[in-house]
C-alpha positions in Angstrom: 12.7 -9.0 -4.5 15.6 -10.9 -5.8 18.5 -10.0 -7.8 16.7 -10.2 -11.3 14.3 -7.7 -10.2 11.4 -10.7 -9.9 10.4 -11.0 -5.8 8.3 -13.6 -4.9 5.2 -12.8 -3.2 4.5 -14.3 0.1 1.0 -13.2 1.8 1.0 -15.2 5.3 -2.3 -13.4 7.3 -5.2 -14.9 6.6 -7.5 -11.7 6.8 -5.1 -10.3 4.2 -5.7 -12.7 2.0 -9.5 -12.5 2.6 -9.3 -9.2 2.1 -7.9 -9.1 -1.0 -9.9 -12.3 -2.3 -6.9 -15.0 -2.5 -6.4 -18.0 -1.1 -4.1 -19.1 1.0 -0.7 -20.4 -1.2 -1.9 -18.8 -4.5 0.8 -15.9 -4.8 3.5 -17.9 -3.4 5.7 -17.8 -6.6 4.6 -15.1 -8.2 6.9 -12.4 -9.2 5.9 -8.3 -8.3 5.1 -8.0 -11.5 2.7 -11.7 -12.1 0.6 -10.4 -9.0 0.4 -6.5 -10.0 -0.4 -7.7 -13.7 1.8 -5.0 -15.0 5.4 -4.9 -16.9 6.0 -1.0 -15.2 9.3 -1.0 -13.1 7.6 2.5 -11.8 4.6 1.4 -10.6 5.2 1.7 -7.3 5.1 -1.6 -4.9 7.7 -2.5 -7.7 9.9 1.1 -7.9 10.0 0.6 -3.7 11.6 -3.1 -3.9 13.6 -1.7 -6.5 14.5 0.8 -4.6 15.0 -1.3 -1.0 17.5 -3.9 -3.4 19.5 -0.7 -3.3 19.7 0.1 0.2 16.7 2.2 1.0 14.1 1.9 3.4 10.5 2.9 1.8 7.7 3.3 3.5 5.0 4.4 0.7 0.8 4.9 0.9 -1.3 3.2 -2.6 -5.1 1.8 -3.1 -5.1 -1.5 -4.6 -8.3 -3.7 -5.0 -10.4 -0.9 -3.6 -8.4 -0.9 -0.2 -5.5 1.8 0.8 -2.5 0.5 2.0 0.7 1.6 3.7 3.2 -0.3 2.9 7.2 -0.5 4.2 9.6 -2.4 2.6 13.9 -2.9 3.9 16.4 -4.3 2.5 17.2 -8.2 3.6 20.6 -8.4 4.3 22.9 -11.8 4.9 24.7 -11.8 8.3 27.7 -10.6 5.8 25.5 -7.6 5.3 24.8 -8.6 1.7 21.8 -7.3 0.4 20.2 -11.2 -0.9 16.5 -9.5 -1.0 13.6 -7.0 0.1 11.4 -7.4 3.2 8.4 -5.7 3.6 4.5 -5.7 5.3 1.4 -3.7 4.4 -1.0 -2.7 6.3 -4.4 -1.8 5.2 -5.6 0.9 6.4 -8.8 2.0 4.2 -11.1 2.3 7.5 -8.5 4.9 9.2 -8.5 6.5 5.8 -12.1 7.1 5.8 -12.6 8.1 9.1 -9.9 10.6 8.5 -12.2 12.1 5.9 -15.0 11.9 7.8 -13.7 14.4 10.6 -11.8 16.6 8.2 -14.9 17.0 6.7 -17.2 17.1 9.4 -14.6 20.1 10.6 -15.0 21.7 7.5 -18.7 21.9 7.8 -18.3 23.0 11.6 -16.2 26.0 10.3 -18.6 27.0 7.8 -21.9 26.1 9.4 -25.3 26.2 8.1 -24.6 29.4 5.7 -26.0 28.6 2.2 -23.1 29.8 0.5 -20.7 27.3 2.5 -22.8 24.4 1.0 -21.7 25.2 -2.9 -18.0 25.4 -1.8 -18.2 21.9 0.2 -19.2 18.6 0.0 -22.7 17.5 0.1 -22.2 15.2 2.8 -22.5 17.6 5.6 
């Protein structure tokens, strides 16, 4: 993110982009807020480079496009030690995500077993 609060966006891995449904080149020049479609300097991607054009290091979890992602954004400094702009990289990690709530839940269910009481205070799933 720049000094007028407008980052460009640069996607550079393919399955990123695949992932989201873009095309290679079609958010390069785009602000933050032209790719999030929203005005909101809170919604977060856009409060973290806000917050990394300060000096902060953010490392922050959101879904977007029906995928979770945990994103980290830095500071980019000049070799004066300028801040001149954010760095950053998300990873997507929806499938860790749900096999997280797979086992939480399949530990839940182990705890409670097969009494018929234990299935109106859980999930279905089990």
């Amino acid at each position: 993110m720049d000094h007028r609060q407008r980052a460009p966006v640069h996607i550079f891995h393919r399955a990123g982009l695949q992932a989201l449904g873009l095309r290679p080149n079609e958010t390069v020049g785009k602000s933050l807020f032209e790719y999030f479609r929203t005005e909101d300097r809170d919604f977060a991607p856009i409060a973290a480079h806000r917050r990394a054009l300060a000096g902060e290091s953010i490392t922050y979890e959101m879904e977007w496009q029906k995928r979770i992602f945990e994103s980290h954004v830095q500071p980019l400094r000049s070799s004066e030690g300028e801040i001149i702009g954010v760095v950053g990289v998300a990873l997507d990690i929806t499938d860790r995500q749900h096999l997280l709530n797979q086992l939480r839940q399949s530990r839940r269910c182990r705890r409670w077993g097969n009494w018929p009481e234990a299935w109106r205070t859980i999930s279905t799933t089990c």
